[in-house]
C-alpha positions in Angstrom: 96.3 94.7 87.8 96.2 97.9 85.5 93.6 99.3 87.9 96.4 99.4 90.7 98.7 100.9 88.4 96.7 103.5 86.9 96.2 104.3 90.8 99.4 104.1 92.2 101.0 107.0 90.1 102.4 110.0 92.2 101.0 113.5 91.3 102.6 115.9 89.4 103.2 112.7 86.9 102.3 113.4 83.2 98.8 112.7 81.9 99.5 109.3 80.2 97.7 109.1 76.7 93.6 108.7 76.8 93.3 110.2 80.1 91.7 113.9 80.4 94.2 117.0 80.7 93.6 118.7 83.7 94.3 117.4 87.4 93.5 113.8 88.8 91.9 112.9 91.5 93.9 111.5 94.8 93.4 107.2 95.0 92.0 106.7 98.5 93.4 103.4 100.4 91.2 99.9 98.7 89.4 102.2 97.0 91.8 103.8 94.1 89.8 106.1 92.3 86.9 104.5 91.5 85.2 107.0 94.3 84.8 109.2 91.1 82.1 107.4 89.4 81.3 104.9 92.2 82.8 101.8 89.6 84.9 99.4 89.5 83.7 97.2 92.2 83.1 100.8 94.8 80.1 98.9 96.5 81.6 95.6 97.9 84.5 97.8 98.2 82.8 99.4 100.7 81.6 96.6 102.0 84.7 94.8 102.2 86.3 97.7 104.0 83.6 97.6 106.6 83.1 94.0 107.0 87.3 94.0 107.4 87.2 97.0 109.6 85.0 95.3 112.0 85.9 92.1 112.3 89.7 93.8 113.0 88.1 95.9 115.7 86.5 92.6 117.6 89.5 90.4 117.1 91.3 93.1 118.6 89.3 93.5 121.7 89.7 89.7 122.2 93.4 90.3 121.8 93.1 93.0 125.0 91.1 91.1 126.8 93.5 87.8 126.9 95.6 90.6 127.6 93.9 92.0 130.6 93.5 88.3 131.4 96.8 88.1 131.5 97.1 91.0 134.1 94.6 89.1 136.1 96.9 85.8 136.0 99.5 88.3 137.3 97.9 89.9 139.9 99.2 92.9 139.8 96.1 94.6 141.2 93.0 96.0 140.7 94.7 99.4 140.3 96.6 98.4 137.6 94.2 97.3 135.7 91.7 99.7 135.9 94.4 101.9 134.5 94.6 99.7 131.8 91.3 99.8 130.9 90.7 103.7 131.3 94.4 104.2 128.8 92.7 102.4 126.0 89.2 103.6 126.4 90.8 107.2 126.6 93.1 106.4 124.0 90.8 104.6 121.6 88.3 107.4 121.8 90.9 110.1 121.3 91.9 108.0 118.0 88.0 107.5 116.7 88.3 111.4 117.0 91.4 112.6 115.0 90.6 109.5 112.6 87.0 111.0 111.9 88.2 114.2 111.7 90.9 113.1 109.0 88.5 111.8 106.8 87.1 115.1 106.3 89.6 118.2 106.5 93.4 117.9 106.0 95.2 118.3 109.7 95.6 121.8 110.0 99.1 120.6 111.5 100.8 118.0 110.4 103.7 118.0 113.2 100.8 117.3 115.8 99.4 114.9 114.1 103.0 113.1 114.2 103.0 113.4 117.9 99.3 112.0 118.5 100.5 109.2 116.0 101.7 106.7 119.0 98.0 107.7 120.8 96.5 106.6 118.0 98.5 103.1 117.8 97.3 102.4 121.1 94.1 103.4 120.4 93.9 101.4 116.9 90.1 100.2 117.9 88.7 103.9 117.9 90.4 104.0 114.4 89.3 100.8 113.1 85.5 101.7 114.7 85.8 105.0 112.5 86.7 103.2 109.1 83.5 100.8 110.3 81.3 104.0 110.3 82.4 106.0 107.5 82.6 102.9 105.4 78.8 102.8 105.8 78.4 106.4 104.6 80.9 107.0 102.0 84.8 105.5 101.3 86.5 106.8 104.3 88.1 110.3 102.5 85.7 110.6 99.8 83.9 113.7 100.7 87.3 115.6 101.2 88.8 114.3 97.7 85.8 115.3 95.8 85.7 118.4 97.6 89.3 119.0 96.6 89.3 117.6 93.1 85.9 119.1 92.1 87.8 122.6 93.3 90.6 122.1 91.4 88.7 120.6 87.8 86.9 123.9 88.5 90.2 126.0 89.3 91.6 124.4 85.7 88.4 125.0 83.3 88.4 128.7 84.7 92.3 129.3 84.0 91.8 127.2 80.6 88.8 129.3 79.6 90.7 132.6 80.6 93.3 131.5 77.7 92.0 132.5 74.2 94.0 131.5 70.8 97.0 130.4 70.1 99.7 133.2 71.3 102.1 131.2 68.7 99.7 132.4 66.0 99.4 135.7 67.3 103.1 136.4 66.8 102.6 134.9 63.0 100.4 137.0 62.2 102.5 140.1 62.0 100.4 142.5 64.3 102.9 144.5 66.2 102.1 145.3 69.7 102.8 149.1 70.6 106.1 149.3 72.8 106.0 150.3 76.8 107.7 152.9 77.5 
């Protein structure tokens, strides 16, 4: 339970007490942020998502093919449901695509994305294979996270090493700086 809320707060929050100043990283769906330091259960996390992300993908195709059976039962022709067939293959191969990519850039537009987002509902199988995948590799996400929270712990110990002293104390100690004119 305090593993979901220590995960579930939105950024910009403040650091609460214990925790290190500086920025934290992003929790990745199942996974939190235990893709830091690969603990708190990471492995059968990992596991769990690919086990659960391919047993989803086979249920589904049984779900399409009662569906196609279905077609069958209706006889509403051969053309029909070869269009069927070739919409979700096209469909779910579109989604494995844009899902992959997600998992390692941000979408360079975010409005496309929105418009793809009913492509990739039909498509949910290509999605669910590409959680499969990249659950074997990494948590799905991972690389782009640490990529992004590695450059901003880096961005933050530069711009905290830049600042020297106290500039409270620098005004106490009565040193006058010259005026600009």
């Amino acid at each position: 339970m305090s593993e979901n809320s220590e995960n579930s707060e939105a950024p910009g929050t403040p650091t609460p007490p214990g925790t290190t100043a500086g920025p934290q990283p992003e929790p990745i769906r199942f996974f939190g942020t235990t893709w830091v330091d690969h603990d708190g259960g990471y492995g059968l996390r990992r596991a769990g998502v690919a086990v659960g992300s391919l047993a989803a993908a086979v249920a589904a195709c049984f779900v399409l093919r009662f569906a196609y059976q279905g077609l069958e039962i209706a006889e509403v022709g051969s053309l029909v449901g070869m269009l069927v067939i070739v919409m979700f293959a096209i469909c779910s191969a579109i989604a494995f695509r844009k899902t992959w990519d997600g998992f390692g850039a941000r979408p360079k537009d975010p409005a496309r994305e929105d418009t793809l987002r009913g492509l990739k509902s039909i498509g949910f199988i290509g999605s669910l294979l590409a959680y499969f995948f990249r659950s074997l590799i990494e948590a799905p996400g991972e690389k782009l996270r640490r990529t992004e929270y590695e450059s901003a712990r880096t961005q933050f110990e530069k711009r905290r090493s830049a600042r020297t002293g106290n500039p409270a104390a620098r005004k106490a100690s009565g040193r006058k700086r010259p005026k600009s004119t």
